[in-house]
N, C-alpha and C positions, 0 to 999 in steps of 0.2 A: 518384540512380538513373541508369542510364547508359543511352545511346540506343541504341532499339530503330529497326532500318530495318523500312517494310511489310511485309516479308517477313517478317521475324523475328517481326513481330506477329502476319500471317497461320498463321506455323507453331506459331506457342505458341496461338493461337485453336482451330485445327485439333485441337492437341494436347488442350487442355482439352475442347473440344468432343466429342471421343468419348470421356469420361469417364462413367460410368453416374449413369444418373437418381437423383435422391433417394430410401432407405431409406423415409424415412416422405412420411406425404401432407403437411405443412407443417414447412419447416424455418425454427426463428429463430437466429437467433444475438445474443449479449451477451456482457458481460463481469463479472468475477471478484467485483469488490466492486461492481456493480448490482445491485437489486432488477430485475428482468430484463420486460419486460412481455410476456403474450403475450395479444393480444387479438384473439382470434377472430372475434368479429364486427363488423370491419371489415375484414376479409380480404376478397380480391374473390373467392374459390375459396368463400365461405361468404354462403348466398343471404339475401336481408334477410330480416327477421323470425324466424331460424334459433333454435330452441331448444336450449341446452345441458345437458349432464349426463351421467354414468355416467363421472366423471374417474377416470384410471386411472393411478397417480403410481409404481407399485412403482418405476418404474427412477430414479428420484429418491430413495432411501432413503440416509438421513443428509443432506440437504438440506431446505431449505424449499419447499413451494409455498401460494400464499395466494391466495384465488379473493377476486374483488370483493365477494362478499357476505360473505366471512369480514373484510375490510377495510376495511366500511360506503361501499365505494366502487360500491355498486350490487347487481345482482343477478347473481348467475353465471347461471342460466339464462333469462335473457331478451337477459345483453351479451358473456357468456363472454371473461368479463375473468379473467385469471391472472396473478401474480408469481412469478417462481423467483428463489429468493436460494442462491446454492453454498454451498455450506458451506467456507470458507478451510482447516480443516482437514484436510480429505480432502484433502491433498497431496500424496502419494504414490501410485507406478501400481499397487499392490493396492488401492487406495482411488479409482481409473478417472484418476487425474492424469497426464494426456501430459505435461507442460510443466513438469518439475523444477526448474527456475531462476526460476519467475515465481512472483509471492506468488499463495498461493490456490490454488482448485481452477481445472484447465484439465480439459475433456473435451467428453465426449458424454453427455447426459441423454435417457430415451425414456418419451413417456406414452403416454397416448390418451383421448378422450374421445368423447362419443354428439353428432353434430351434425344437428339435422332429423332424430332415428333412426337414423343412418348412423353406425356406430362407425369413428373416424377415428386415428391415427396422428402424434404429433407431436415431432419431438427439437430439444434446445436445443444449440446451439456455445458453451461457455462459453469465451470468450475473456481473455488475460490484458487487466488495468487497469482502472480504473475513469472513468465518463463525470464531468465538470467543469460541463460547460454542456450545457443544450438536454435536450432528453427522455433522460432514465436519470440525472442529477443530482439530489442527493441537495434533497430541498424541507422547507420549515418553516414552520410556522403559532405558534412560541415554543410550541412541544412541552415538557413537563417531568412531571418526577414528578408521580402522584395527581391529576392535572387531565381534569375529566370530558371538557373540549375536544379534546384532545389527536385531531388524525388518524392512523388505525391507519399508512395507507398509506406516510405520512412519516415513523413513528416507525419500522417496519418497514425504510423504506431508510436511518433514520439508526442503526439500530442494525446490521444491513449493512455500515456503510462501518465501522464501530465495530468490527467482528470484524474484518474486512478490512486493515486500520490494523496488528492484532493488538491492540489494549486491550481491558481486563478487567475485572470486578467486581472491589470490595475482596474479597479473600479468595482472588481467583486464577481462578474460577469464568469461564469462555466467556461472551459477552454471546450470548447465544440471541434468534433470531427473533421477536418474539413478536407485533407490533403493540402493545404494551403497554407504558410505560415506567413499566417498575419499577425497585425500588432497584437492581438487578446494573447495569442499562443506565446510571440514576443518577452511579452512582459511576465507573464509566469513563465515563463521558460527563465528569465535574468533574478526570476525571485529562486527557485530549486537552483541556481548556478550557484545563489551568492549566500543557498545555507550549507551546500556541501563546500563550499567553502573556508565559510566558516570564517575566524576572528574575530578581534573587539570591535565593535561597534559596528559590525558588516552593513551594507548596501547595499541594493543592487545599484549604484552609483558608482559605490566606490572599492568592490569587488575586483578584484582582477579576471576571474573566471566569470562574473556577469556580462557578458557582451551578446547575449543571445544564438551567439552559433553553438550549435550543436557538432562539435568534435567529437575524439574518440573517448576525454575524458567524461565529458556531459555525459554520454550513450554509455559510459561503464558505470558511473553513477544511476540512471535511469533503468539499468539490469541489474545494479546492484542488490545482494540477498540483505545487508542494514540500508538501502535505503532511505532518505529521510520520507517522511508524509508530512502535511499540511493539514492540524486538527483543529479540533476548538476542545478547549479544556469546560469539562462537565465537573460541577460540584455535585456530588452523589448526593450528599444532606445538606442543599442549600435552609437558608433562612427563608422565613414567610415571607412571599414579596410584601414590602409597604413598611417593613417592619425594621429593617437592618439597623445590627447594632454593632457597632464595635465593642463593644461590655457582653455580646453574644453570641460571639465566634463560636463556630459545629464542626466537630469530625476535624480532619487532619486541618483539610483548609476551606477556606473561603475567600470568594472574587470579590473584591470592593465593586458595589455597583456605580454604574456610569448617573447620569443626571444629576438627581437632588441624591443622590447616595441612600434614597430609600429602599430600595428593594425593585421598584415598578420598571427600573431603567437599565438593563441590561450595559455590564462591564462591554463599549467597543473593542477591547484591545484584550480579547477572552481565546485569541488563536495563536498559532505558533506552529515550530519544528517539532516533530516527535518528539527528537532527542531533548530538548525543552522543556517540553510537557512530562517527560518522564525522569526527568531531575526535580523540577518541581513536585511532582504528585510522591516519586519517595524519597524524597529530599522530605518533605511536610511530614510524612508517618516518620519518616527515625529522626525528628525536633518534635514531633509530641512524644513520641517513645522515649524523649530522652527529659525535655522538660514539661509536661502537659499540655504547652500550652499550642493552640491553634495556630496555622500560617495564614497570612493574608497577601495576596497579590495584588500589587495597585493597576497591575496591565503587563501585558507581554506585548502580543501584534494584532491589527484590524484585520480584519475579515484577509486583507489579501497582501496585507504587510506594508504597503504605501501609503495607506492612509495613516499609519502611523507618526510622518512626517508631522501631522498637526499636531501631535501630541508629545512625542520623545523622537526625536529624527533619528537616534541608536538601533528604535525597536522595530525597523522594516522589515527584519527576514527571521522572526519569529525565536531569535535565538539567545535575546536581552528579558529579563524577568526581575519585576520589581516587587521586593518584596519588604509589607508595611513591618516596621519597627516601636516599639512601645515610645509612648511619647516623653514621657521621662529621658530618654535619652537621644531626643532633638538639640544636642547642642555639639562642640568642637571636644569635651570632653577635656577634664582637668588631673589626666597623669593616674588618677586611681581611679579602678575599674568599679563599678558599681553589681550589685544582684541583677538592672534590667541590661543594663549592659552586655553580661556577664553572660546570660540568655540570651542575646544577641548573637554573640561569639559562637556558643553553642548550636546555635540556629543556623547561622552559618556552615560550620562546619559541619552538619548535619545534609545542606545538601552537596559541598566537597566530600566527602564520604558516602554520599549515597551508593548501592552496594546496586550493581548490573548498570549504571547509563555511562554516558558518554563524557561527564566529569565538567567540572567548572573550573575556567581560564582565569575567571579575573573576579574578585567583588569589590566593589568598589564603594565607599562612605566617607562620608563629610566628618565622624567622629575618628579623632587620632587614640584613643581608649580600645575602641573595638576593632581599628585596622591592624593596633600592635598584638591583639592579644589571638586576633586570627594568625598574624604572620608567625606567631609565635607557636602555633601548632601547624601551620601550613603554610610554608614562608614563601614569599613572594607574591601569595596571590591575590592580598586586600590591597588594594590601591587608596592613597588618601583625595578625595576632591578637596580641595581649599576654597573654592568657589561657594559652600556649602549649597550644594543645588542636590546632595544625597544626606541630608539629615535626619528625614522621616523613612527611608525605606533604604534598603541595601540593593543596590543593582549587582544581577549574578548573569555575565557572560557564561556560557554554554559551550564547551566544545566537541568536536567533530571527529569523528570515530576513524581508522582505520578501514579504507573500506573493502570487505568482503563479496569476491566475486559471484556473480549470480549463479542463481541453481539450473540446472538445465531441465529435461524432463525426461524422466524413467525410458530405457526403453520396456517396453512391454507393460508400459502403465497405461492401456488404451484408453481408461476411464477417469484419467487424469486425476484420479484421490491421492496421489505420491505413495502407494504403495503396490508392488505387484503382488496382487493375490491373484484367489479362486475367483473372483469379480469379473478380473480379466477377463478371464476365459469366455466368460456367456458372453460380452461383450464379440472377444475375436470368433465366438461362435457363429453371432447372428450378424455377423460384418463379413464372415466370412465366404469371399465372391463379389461382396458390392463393395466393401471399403477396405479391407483386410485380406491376407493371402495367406496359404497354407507356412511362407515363410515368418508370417508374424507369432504363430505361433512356436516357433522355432527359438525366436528371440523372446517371446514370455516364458517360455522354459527355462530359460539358460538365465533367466534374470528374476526367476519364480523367491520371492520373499525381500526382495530390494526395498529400501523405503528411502525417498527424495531424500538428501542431505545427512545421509546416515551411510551405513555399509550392510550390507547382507544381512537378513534375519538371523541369528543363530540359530541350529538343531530344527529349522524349516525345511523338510523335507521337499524336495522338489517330486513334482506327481509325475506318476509314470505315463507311457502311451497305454500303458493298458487301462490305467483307474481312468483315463480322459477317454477311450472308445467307450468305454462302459458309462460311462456318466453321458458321451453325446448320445450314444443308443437309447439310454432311458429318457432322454430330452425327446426324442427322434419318435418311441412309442406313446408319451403321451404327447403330441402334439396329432398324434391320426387322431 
């Protein structure tokens, strides 16, 4: 962040400071993949003993909201306890999404509800990311299918970060809200078990950490800050559909398409682990970087990983990648290495080398030419099949990162953008009395230039109590 002198503080305070008052009468803000909390009564703007009701969600449609009593977490009208969980799908700005580049739903949500008799006004800032540590991370009590125990409220934010993530029921089906872990949640939940898992040829079968409970490793993985996601891999400059050619590979790579391999039939098995998809994608740029020529992937995982079964029983949990090989060197290979071969190898080690992912386990080939000449730069990790059931394409196992614990959120970051500024402030300005207290300002001071997962701004002045009366006063005069 680059240094602000007093004045420049002063005038961006000033600036913000005559920004108009908050829309509704309580504003919160959260983020994308939270179960989001809004709890009313402990708001200092809501008098003790305040009774709730008359909730009023319309502007939340296609989103979750879940009152404490629907989440056995109390009583809505006695604690006027609420969750909002965004829907990740409403991602687009006819579906309210300002924030096209971030996973998930970004926007503005507006209710209202009856407090004391008084019908009140309240909109949520869905912010992108999700919370790692400290309140809005995701908790567990070893939640699992059909278990009477199970808490709504933890199951509701673990199935949350489970949408958010993008993972999916066996069959493809959205993991829906419900407080409730049923089989949809089940089954994505044993698919995110058995990619942080990880290994050759993983399952959620045959996984050891796939068994659907949510322990305390599942929920550190689910607030993990590398979390894995569940994508589909996008060719930025596919081929004309109808047209596909092998003789006319584009850009780093291209998806063999599924049907009659013309173009019209979309690759099934075009999804995957992050970590996956980003071995692949610069695994491909540093093998045309090295030798020209294009990657082609014959499949990774289906839509939700299981349907893969029908096709490569390896490739369930998004983290096995097939990639085509020049046909020339469809055979067992005879002791000297060939020019397509040769490429091969280099292709190879091209995504064993790729520089930031999470590194490749194993590749594995039907040709003994190209397994020695990998092991011979990277020993151990070409495998021969003798089977020949890998002689047109190299299978490349994926593996699984070290995981880094989640991020928590800023204190004094009321606007939840991961950085405390001058933002704040009009924020704790106009919260100030209905959601915010003279002490929160206390703690944006003390924490004035912090940015999420970083250390302290350098040479960021923190503002004084004089440049903030002078900045509320000028907010104070143009607001008569």
């Amino acid at each position: 962040m680059p240094f602000r002198s007093a004045a420049t503080t002063l005038a961006l305070l000033f600036l913000l400071a005559s920004s108009g008052a908050s829309a509704a009468d309580f504003e919160f803000y959260g983020r994308a993949g939270d179960a989001i909390e809004l709890d009313f009564g402990a708001l200092p703007g809501v008098a003790a003993g305040a009774t709730f009701g008359g909730l009023s969600t319309g502007g939340f449609l296609g989103h979750s909201v879940y009152t404490s009593s629907q989440l056995s977490q109390g009583s809505f009208a006695t604690d006027g306890r609420l969750w909002v969980l965004a829907n990740p799908r409403f991602d687009t700005p006819g579906q309210g999404d300002v924030n096209s580049t971030a996973r998930g739903f970004q926007g503005r949500l507006e209710g209202s509800l009856v407090i004391g008799g008084q019908t009140k006004t309240f909109a949520v800032t869905v912010q992108p990311g999700y919370t790692g540590a400290g309140d809005g991370a995701v908790l567990q009590s070893f939640e699992r299918v059909n278990r009477t125990a199970n808490n709504p409220l933890y199951v509701a934010q673990q199935q949350q970060r489970l949408r958010y993530f993008g993972f999916v029921a066996e069959g493809g089906s959205p993991v829906a809200v419900s407080g409730a872990f049923n089989t949809a949640t089940d089954t994505a939940m044993q698919t995110f078990q058995a990619v942080f898992d990880g290994g050759v040829n993983a399952t959620q079968s045959s996984s050891s950490q796939a068994d659907g409970i949510v322990g305390p490793t599942t929920a550190a993985w689910l607030n993990a800050a590398n979390a894995p996601t569940w994508d589909e891999l996008i060719d930025p400059d596919p081929q004309v559909p109808g047209t596909f050619s092998l003789s006319n590979l584009i850009g780093d790579f291209d998806i063999l398409p599924g049907g009659d391999r013309s173009g019209t039939t979309p690759q099934p098995e075009r999804f995957g682990a992050s970590w996956a998809l980003d071995v692949f994608t610069k695994g491909s740029a540093l093998a045309k970087q090295t030798t020209g020529v294009t990657q082609m992937t014959n499949g990774i995982s289906t839509l939700d990983g299981y349907g893969s079964g029908a096709f490569h029983s390896s490739h369930r949990v998004g983290l096995d990648i097939d990639v085509h090989v020049d046909s020339s060197t469809w055979n067992v290979g005879n002791g000297s290495l060939s020019f397509a071969e040769s490429q091969v190898v280099q292709h190879a080690l091209a995504f064993i080398n790729a520089p930031g992912t999470t590194g490749v386990t194993r590749v594995l080939t039907s040709n003994n030419d190209i397994r020695n000449a990998i092991n011979a730069q990277a020993p151990g990790v070409a495998v021969l099949d003798a089977s020949n059931g890998h002689l047109n394409h190299l299978h490349i196992d994926v593996g699984v990162p070290t995981r880094i614990d989640g991020l928590a959120n800023l204190p004094g970051d009321f606007n939840f953008d991961d950085v405390v500024d001058a933002a704040d402030y009009t924020v704790w300005r106009d919260g100030l009395g209905k959601t915010l207290t003279q002490a929160d300002y206390t703690v944006w001071q003390a924490n004035y230039g912090a940015v999420r997962g970083g250390t302290a701004a350098v040479a960021v002045p923190e503002p004084t109590g004089v440049l903030l009366l002078a900045a509320a006063a000028f907010g104070r005069r143009r607001r008569r």
